[in-house]
KELUM-156231 format. One record per residue (C-alpha): residue in one letter; x, y, z. Coordinates in nm, 4 decimals, m for minus. Example, Ala and Ser with C-alpha at 12.3 -4.5 7.8 and 13.67 -1.06 7.14 Angstrom:
{rec 'A', {1.2300, m0.4500, 0.7800}} {rec 'S', {1.3670, m0.1060, 0.7140}} 
This chain:
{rec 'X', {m4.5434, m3.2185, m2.9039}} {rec 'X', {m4.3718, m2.9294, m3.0544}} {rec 'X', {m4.6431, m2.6930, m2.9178}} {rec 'X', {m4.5226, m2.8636, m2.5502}} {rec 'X', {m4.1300, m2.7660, m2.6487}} {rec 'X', {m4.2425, m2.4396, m2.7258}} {rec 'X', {m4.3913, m2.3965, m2.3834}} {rec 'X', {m4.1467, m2.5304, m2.2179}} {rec 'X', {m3.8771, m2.3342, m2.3964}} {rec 'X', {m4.0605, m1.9982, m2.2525}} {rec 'X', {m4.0535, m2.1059, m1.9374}} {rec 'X', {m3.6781, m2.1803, m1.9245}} {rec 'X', {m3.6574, m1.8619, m2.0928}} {rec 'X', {m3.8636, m1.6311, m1.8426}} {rec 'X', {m3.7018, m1.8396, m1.5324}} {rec 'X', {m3.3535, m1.7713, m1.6667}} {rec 'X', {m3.3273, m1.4508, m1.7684}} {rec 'X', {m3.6114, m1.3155, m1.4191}} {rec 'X', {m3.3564, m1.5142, m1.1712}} {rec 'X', {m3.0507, m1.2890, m1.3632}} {rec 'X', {m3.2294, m0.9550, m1.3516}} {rec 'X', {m3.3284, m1.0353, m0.9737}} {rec 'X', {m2.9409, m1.1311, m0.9283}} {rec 'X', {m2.8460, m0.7837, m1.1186}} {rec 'X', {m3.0196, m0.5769, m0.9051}} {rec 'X', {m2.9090, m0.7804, m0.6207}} {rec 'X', {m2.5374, m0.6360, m0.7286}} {rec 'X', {m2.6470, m0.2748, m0.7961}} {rec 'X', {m2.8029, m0.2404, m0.4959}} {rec 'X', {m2.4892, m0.3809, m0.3105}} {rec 'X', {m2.2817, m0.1113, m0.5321}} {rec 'X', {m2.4831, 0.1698, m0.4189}} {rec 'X', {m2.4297, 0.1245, m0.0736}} {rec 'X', {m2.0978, 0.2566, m0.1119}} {rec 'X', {m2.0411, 0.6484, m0.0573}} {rec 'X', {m2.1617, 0.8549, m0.3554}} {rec 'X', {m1.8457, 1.0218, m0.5731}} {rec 'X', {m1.8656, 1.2213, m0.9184}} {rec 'X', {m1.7396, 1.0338, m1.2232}} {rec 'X', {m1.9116, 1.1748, m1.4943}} {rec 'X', {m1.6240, 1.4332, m1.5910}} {rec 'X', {m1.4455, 1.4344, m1.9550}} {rec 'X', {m1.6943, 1.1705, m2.0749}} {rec 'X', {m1.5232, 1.1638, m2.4389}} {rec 'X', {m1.2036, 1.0107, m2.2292}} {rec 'X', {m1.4114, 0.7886, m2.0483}} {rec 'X', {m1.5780, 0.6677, m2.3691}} {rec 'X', {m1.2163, 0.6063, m2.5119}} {rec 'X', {m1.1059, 0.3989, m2.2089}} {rec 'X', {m1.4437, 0.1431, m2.2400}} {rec 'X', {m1.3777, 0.1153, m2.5849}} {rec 'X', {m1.0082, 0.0562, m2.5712}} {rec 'X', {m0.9500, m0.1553, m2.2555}} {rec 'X', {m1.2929, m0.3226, m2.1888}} {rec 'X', {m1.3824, m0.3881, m2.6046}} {rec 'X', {m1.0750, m0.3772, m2.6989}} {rec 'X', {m0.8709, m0.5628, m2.4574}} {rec 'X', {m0.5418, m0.3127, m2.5176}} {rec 'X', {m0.4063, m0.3873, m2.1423}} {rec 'X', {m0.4702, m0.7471, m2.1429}} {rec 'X', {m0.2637, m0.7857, m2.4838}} {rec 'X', {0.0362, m0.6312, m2.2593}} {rec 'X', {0.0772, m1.0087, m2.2068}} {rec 'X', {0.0878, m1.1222, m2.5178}} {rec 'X', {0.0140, m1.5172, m2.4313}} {rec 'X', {m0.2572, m1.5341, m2.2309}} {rec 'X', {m0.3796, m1.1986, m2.3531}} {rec 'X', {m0.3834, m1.3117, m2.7494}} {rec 'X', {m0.5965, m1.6591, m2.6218}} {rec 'X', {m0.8047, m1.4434, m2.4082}} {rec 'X', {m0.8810, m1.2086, m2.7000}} {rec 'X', {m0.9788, m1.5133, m2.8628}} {rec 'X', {m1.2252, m1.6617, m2.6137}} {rec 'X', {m1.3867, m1.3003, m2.6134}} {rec 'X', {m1.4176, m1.2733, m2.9328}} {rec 'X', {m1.5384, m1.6181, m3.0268}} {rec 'X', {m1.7881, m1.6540, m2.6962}} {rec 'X', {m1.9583, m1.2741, m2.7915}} {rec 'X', {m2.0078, m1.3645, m3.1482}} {rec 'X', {m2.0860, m1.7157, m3.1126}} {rec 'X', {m2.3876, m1.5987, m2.8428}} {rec 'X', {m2.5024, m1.4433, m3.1290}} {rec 'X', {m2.6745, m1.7590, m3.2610}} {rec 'X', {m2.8597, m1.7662, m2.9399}} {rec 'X', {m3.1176, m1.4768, m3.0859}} {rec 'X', {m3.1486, m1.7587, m3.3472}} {rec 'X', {m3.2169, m2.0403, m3.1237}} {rec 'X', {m3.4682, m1.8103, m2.8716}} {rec 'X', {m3.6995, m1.7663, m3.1982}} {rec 'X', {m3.6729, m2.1017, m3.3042}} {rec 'X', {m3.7418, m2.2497, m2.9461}} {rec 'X', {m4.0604, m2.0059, m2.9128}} {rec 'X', {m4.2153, m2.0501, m3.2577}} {rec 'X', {m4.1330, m2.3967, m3.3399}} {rec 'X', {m3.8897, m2.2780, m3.6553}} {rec 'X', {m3.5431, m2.4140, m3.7257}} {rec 'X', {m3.2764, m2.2504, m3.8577}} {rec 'X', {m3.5068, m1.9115, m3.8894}} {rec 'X', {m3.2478, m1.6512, m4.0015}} {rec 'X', {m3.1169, m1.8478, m4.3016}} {rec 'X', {m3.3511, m1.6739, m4.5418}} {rec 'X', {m2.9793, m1.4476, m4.5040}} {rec 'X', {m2.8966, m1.6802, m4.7707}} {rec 'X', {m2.5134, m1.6532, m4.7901}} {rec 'X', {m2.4628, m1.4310, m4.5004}} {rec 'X', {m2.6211, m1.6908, m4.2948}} {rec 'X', {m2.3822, m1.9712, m4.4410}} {rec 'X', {m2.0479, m1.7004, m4.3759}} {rec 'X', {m2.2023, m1.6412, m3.9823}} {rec 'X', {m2.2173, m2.0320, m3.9296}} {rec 'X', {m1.8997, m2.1300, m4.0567}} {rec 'X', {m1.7750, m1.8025, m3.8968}} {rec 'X', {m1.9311, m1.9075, m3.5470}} {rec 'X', {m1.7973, m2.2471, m3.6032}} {rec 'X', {m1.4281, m2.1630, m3.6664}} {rec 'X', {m1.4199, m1.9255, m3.3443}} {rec 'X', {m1.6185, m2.2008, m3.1509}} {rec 'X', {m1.2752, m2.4342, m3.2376}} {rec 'X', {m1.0283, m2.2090, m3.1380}} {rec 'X', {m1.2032, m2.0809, m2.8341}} {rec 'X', {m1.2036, m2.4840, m2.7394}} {rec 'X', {m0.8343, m2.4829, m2.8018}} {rec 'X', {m0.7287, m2.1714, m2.6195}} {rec 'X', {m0.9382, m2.2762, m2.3015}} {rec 'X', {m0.7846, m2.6519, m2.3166}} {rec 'X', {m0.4501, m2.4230, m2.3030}} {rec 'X', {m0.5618, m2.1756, m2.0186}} {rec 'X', {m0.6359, m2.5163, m1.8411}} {rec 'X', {m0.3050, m2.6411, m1.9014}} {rec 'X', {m0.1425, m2.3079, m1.8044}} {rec 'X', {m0.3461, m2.3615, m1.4809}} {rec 'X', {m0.3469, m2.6874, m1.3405}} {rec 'X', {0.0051, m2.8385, m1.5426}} {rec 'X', {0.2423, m2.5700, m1.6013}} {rec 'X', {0.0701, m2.4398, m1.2807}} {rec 'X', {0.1917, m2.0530, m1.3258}} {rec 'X', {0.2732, m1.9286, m0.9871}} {rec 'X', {m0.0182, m1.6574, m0.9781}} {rec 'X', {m0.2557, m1.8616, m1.0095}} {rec 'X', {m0.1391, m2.0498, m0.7136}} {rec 'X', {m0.1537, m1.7789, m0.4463}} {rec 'X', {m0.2742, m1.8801, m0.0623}} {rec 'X', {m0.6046, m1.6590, m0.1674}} {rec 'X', {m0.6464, m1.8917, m0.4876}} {rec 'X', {m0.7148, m2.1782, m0.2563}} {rec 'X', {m1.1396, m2.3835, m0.2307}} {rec 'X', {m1.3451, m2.1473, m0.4404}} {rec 'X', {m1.1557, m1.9454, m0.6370}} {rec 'X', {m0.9395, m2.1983, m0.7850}} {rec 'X', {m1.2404, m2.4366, m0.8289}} {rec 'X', {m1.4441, m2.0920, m0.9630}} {rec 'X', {m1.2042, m2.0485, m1.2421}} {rec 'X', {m1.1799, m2.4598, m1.3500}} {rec 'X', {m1.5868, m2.4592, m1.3603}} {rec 'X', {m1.5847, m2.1899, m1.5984}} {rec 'X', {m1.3077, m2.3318, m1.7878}} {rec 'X', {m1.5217, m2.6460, m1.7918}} {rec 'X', {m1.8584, m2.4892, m1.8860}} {rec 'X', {m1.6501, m2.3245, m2.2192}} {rec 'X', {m1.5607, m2.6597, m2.3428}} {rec 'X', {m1.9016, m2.8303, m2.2831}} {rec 'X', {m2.0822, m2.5363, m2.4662}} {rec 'X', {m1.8654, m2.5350, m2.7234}} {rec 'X', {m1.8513, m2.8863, m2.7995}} {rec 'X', {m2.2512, m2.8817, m2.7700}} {rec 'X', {m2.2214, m2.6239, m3.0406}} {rec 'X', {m2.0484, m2.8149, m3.2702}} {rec 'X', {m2.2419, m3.1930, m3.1799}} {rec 'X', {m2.5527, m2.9920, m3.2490}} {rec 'X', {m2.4242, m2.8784, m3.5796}} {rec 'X', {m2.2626, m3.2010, m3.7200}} {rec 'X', {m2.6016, m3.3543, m3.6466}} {rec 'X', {m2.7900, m3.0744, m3.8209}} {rec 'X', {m2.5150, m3.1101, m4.1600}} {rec 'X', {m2.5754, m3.5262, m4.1610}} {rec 'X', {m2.9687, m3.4487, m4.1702}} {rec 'X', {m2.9792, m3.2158, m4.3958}} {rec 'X', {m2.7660, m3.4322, m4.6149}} {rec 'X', {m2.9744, m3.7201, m4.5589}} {rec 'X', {m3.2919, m3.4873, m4.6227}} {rec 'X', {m3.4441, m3.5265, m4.2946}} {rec 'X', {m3.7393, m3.3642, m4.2726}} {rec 'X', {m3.7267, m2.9933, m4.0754}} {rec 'X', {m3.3999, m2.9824, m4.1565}} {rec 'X', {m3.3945, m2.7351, m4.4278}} {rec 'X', {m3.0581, m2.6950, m4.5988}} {rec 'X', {m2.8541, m2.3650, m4.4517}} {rec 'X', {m2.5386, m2.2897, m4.3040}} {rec 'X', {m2.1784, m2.3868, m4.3616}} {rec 'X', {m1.9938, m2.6185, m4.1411}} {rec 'X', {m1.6430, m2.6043, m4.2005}} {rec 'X', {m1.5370, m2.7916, m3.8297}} {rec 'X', {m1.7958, m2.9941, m3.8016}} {rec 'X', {m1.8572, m3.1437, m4.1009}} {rec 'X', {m1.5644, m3.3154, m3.9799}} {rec 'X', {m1.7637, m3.4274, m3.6959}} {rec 'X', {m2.0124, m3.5560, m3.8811}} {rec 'X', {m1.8421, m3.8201, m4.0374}} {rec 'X', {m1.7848, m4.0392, m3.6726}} {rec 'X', {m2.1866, m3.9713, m3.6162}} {rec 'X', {m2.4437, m4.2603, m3.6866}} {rec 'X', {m2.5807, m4.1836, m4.0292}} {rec 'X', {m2.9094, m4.3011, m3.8852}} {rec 'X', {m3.1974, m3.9853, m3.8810}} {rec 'X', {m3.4029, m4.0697, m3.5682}} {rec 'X', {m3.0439, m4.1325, m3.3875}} {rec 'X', {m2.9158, m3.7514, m3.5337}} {rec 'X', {m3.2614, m3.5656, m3.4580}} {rec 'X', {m3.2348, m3.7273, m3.0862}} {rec 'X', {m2.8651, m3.6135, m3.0897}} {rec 'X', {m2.9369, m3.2808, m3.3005}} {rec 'X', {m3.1920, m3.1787, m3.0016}} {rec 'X', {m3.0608, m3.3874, m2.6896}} {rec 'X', {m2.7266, m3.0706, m2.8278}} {rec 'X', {m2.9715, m2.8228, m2.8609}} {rec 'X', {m3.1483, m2.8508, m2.5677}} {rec 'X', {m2.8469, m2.8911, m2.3194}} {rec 'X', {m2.6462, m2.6136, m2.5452}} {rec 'X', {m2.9192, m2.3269, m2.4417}} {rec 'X', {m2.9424, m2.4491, m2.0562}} {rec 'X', {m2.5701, m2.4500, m2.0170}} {rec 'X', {m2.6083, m2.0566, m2.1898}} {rec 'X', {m2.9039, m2.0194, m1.8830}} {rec 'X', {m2.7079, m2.1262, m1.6315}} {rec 'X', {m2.3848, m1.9757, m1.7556}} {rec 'X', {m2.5537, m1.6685, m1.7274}} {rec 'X', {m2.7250, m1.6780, m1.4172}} {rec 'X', {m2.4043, m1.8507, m1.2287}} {rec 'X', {m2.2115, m1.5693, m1.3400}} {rec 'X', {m2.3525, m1.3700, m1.0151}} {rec 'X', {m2.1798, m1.6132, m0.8382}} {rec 'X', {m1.8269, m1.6028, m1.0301}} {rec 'X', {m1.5421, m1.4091, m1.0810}} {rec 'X', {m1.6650, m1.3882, m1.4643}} {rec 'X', {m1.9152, m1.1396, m1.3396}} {rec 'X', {m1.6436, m0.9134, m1.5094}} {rec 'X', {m1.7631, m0.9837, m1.8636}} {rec 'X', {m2.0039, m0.7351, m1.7360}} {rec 'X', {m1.8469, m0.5107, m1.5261}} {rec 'X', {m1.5706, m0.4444, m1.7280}} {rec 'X', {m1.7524, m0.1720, m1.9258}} {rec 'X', {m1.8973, 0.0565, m1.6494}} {rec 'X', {m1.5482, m0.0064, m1.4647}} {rec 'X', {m1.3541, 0.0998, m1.7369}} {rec 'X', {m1.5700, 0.4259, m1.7968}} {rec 'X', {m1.5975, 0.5206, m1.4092}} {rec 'X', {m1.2358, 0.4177, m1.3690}} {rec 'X', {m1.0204, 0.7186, m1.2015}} {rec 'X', {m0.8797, 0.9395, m1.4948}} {rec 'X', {m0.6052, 1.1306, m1.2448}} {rec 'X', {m0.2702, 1.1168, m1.3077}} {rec 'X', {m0.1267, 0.7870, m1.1447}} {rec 'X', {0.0068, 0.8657, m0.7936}} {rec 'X', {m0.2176, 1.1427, m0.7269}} {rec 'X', {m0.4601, 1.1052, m0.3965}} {rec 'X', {m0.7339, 1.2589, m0.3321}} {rec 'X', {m0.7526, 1.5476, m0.0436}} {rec 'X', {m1.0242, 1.5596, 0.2141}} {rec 'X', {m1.1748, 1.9034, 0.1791}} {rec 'X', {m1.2587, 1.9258, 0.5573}} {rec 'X', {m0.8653, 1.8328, 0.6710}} {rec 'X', {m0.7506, 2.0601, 0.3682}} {rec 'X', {m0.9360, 2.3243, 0.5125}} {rec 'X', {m0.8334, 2.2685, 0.8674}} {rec 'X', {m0.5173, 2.3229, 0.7581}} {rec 'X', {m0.5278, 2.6372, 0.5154}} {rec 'X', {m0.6924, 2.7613, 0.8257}} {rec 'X', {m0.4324, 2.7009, 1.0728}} {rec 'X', {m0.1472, 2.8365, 0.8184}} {rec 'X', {m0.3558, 3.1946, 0.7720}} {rec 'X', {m0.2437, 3.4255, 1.0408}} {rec 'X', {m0.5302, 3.6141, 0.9620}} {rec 'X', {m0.7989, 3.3624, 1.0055}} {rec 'X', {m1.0382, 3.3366, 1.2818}} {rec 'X', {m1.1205, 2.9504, 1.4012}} {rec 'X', {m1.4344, 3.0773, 1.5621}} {rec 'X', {m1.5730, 3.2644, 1.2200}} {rec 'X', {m1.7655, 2.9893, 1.1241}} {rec 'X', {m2.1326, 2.9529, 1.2405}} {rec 'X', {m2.1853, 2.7044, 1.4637}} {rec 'X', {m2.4560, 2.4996, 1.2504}} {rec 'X', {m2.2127, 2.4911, 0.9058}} {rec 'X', {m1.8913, 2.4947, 1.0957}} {rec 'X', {m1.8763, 2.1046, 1.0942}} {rec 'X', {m2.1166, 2.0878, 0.7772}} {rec 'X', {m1.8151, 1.9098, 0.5461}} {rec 'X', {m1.6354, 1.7322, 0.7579}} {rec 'X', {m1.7409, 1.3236, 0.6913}} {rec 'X', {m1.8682, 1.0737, 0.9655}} {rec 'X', {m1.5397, 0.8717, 0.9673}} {rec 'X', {m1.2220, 0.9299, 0.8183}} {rec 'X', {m1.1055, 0.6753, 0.5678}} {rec 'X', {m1.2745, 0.3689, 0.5947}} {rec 'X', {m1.3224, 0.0634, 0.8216}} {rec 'X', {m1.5863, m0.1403, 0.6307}} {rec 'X', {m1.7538, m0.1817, 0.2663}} {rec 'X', {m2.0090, 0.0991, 0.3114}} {rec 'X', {m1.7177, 0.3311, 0.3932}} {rec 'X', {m1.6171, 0.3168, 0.0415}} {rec 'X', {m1.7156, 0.4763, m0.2166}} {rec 'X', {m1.9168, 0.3222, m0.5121}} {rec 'X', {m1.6952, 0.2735, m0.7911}} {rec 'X', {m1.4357, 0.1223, m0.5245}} {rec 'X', {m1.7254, m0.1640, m0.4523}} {rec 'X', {m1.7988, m0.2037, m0.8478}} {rec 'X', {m1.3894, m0.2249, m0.8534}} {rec 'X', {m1.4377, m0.5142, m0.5803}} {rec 'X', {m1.7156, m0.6703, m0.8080}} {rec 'X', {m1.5754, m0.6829, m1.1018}} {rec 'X', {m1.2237, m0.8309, m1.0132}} {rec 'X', {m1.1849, m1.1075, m1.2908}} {rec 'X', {m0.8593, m1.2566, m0.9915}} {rec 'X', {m0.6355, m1.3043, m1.2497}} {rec 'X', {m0.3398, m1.1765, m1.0204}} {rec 'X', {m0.1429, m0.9948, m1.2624}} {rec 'X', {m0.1475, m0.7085, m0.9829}} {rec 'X', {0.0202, m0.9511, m0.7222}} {rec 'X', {0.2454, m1.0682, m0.9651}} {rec 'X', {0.3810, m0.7154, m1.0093}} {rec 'X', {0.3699, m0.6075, m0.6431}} {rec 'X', {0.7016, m0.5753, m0.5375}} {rec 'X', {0.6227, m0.5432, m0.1482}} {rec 'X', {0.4145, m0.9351, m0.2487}} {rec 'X', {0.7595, m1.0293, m0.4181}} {rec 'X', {0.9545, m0.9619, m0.1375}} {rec 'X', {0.7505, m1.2016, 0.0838}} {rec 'X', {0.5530, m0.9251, 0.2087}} {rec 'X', {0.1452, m1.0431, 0.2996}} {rec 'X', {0.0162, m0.7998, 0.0777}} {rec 'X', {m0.1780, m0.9536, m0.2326}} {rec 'X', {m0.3556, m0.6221, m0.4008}} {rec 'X', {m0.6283, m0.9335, m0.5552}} {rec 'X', {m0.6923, m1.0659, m0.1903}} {rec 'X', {m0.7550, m0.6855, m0.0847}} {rec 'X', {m1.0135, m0.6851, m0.3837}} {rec 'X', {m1.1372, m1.0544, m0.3084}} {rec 'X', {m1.2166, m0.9849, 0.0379}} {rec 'X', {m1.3722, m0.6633, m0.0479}} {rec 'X', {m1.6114, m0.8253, m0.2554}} {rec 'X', {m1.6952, m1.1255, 0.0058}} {rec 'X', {m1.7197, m0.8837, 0.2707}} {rec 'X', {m1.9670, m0.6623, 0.0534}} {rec 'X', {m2.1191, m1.0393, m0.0353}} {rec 'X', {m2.2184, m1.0415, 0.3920}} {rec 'X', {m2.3358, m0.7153, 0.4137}} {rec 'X', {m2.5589, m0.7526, 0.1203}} {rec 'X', {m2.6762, m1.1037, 0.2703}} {rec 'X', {m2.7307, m0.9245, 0.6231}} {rec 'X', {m2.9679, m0.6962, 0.4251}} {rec 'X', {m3.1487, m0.9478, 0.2387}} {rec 'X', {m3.2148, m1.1307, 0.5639}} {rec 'X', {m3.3267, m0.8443, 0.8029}} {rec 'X', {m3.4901, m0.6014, 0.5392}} {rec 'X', {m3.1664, m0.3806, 0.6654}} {rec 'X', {m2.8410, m0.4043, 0.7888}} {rec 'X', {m2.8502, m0.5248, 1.1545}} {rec 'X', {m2.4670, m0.4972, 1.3130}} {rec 'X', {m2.3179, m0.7900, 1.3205}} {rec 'X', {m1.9349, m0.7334, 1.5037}} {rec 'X', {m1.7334, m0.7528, 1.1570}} {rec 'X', {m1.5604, m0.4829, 0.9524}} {rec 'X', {m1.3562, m0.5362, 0.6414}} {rec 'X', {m1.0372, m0.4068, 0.8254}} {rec 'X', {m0.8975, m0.6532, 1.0983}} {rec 'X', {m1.1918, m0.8801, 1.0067}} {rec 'X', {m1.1157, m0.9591, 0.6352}} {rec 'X', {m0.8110, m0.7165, 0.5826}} {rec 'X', {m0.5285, m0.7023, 0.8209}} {rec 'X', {m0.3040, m0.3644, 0.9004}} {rec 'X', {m0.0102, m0.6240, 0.8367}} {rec 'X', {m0.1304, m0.6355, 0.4659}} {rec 'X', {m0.1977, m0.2541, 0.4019}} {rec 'X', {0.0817, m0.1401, 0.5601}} {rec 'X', {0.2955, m0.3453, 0.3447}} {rec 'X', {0.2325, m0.1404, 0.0130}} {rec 'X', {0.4475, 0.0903, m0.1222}} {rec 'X', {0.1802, 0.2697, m0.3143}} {rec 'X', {0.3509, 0.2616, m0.6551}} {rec 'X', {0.0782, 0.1560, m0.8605}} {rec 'X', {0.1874, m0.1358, m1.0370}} {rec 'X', {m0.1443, m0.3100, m0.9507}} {rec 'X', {m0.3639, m0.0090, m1.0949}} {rec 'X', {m0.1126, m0.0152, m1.3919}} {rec 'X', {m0.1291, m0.3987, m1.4688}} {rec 'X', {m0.5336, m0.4284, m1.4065}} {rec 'X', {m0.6779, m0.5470, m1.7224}} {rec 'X', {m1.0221, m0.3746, m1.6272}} {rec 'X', {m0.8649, m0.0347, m1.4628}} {rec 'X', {m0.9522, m0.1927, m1.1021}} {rec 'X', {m0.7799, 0.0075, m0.8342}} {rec 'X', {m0.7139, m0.2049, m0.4888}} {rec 'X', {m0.4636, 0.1259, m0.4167}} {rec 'X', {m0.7224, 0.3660, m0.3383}} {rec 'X', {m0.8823, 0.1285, m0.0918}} {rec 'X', {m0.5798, 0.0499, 0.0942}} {rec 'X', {m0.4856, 0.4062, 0.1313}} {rec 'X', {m0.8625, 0.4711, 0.2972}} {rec 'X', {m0.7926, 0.2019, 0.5332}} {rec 'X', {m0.4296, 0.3467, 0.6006}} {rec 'X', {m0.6513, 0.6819, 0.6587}} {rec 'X', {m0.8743, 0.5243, 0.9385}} {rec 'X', {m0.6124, 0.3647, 1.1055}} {rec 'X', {m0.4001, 0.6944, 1.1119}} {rec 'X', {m0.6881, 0.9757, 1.1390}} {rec 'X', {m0.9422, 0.7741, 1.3900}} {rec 'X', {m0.7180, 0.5022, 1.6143}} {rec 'X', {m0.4046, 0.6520, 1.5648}} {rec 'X', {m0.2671, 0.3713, 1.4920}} {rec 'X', {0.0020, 0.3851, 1.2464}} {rec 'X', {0.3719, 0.2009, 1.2346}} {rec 'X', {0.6217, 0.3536, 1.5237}} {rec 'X', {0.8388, 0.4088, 1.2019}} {rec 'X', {0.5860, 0.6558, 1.0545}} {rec 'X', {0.5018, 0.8335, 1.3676}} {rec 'X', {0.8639, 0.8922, 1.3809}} {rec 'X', {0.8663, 1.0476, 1.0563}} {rec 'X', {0.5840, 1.2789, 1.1888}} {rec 'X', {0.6846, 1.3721, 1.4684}} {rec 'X', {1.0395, 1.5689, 1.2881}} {rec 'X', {0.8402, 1.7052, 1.0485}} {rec 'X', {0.6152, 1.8539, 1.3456}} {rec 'X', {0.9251, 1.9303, 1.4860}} {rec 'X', {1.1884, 1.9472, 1.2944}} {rec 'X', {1.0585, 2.0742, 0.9462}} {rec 'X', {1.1918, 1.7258, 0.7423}} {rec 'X', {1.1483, 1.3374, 0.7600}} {rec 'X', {1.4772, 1.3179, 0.9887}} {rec 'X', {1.5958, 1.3756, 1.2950}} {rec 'X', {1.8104, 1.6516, 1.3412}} {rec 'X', {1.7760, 2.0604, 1.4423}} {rec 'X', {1.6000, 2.2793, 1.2190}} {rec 'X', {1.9120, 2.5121, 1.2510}} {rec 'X', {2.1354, 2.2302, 1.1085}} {rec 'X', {1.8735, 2.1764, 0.7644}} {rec 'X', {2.1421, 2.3429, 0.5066}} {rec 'X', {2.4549, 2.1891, 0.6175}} {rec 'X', {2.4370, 1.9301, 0.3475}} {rec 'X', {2.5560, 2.2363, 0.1060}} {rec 'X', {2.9342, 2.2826, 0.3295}} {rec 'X', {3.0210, 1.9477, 0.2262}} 
């Protein structure tokens, strides 16, 4: 019989973990079909961001509420997985309880695992509370409607049944081994649920079915946790990492230039330059296939892992002043339909062995002018991102396609154009009449 668990234990184990790689490189292939762009300057800064931001949640603290719970749950879900090495080599070979020949550091890990396992229970029955009774407006945006609000309950959800499997499985273990069940070797310290333990049957073929029926359903939920997290906004657990290390490292407000429009320019202000120097077969030889971008692939890559590993908690909406105004710019929806856009490309792929056109862009289709147009570019969102996600630098490559290929940008803008082509300044007035501002 055992021999049968352990078979069936490495199957679960093979299916999981193959249909997460095969999901994995589902998502890095989807990533790299964004434009290619150098990241890999001033590493020991990069390293420093990852460790502070991503491991060391320092932005998400900023809010000291949710960010303090948060901490907790990340804490107390990383550690507690730890016990899964423990329960792969004990569901292979047949052991229980393998790595308590640790002796005391074994019994300081349980009771460890067991105390975060409680207050990661608490602080996610509080996140739901936050959510669904005190209903926090942010959470409650038009774009948190179907899915993503029922995205972020089913996670909430799967955190509370894991946990509690956790501790179930580990009251049954401490009533065995106090009853001297055979198997059930003594190890471990169970300062939470011993408490347990005391409303359980004191019966041993009732606490071994209960002790495994736990175990069992404790390391599918981990399977399926992991594999659904393709699915989820929690693919950011993750993503946070390489986001946080690719993340932009300019100083906030700075854009980047395109070199072929830069150099269109420096040649039209040199007097001395001759338009018709270049040779004809490297005279076009930097100048990109579209300016800004209309769709996913337009993007770069880093913008797309941005997209991917949105965690839609909408502290960047909450801060958007051009969103508090009323305005119908949400910076998460920009990164939410960024992703599900990318999400229909990828699909198209899958389906056709390559992408086949199918009518649909990410602007117009899935992002509208109204919405881009409506930003102010300060940067709150990049500044309140938890993960260093930055929905910014995607609007203002839409804004550049709209302007550069259909010119189509706001009649107030054009305005402002067309005096600085003419006039030298934003406003309207004679070039002659620029200094009178110092006669009065």
């Amino acid at each position: 019989m055992d021999y049968i668990d352990n078979i069936l234990f490495a199957a679960l184990l093979l299916v999981g973990i193959g249909f997460f790689v095969k999901n994995i490189q589902k998502i890095i292939r989807n990533i790299k079909l964004g434009k290619d762009i150098d990241r890999n300057d001033n590493p020991s800064e990069r390293w420093k961001n990852m460790a502070m931001i991503a491991l060391g949640q320092s932005k998400m603290v900023k809010r000291p509420v949710a960010g303090i719970l948060h901490v907790i749950v990340y804490v107390g879900f990383i550690i507690i997985n730890i016990e899964v090495i423990e329960i792969i080599i004990d569901g292979l070979f047949g052991t229980h309880r393998v790595l308590s020949v640790a002796g005391s550091i074994y019994d300081v890990l349980i009771g460890a695992f067991e105390i975060l396992a409680f207050l990661v229970l608490i602080s996610v029955i509080i996140f739901w509370t936050r959510r669904m009774i005190l209903q926090i407006p942010r959470f409650w945006n038009k774009e948190m409607k179907g899915w993503p609000k029922n995205d972020a309950l089913y996670i909430l959800y799967f955190e509370m049944v894991l946990m509690s499997l956790f501790l179930i499985m580990n009251a049954s273990d401490y009533s065995l081994q106090q009853l001297g069940a055979e198997h059930y070797i003594k190890a471990g310290n169970f300062p939470i649920s011993h408490f347990i333990a005391a409303w359980l049957p004191q019966d041993i073929h009732t606490l071994v079915l209960l002790e495994r029926g736990a175990w069992w359903l404790h390391i599918i939920g981990i399977f399926i946790f992991l594999n659904y997290l393709y699915y989820s906004k929690h693919l950011h657990i993750l993503l946070a990492f390489p986001n946080t290390y690719f993340a932009n490292l300019n100083p906030k407000g700075k854009f980047n230039n395109l070199e072929a429009v830069t150099n269109e320019v420096k040649m039209m202000l040199d007097p001395n330059a001759d338009p018709f120097a270049a040779a004809p077969e490297t005279a076009n030889e930097d100048v990109p296939d579209k300016f800004g971008a209309s769709d996913v692939t337009d993007l770069n890559w880093v913008q797309l892992m941005n997209a991917y590993t949105c965690t839609e908690c909408g502290r960047c909406t909450s801060s958007c002043p051009a969103n508090q105004t009323g305005k119908e710019l949400s910076p998460r929806a920009i990164m939410m339909k960024t992703r599900d856009r990318l999400e229909e490309v990828g699909a198209n792929i899958d389906k056709n062995g390559a992408f086949v056109e199918d009518g649909k862009q990410l602007l117009n289709d899935y992002i509208s002018p109204e919405e881009i147009w409506a930003c102010t570019s300060c940067n709150a969102c990049v500044e309140e991102c938890p993960v260093n996600i930055d929905p910014l630098s995607i609007i203002i490559d839409l804004r550049r396609y709209l302007v550069m290929e259909q010119s189509a940008a706001p009649q107030e803008l054009n305005m402002m154009m067309t005096n600085i082509e003419n006039n030298g300044a934003p406003w309207q007035y004679n070039q002659m009449d620029r200094l009178n501002w110092k006669d009065e």
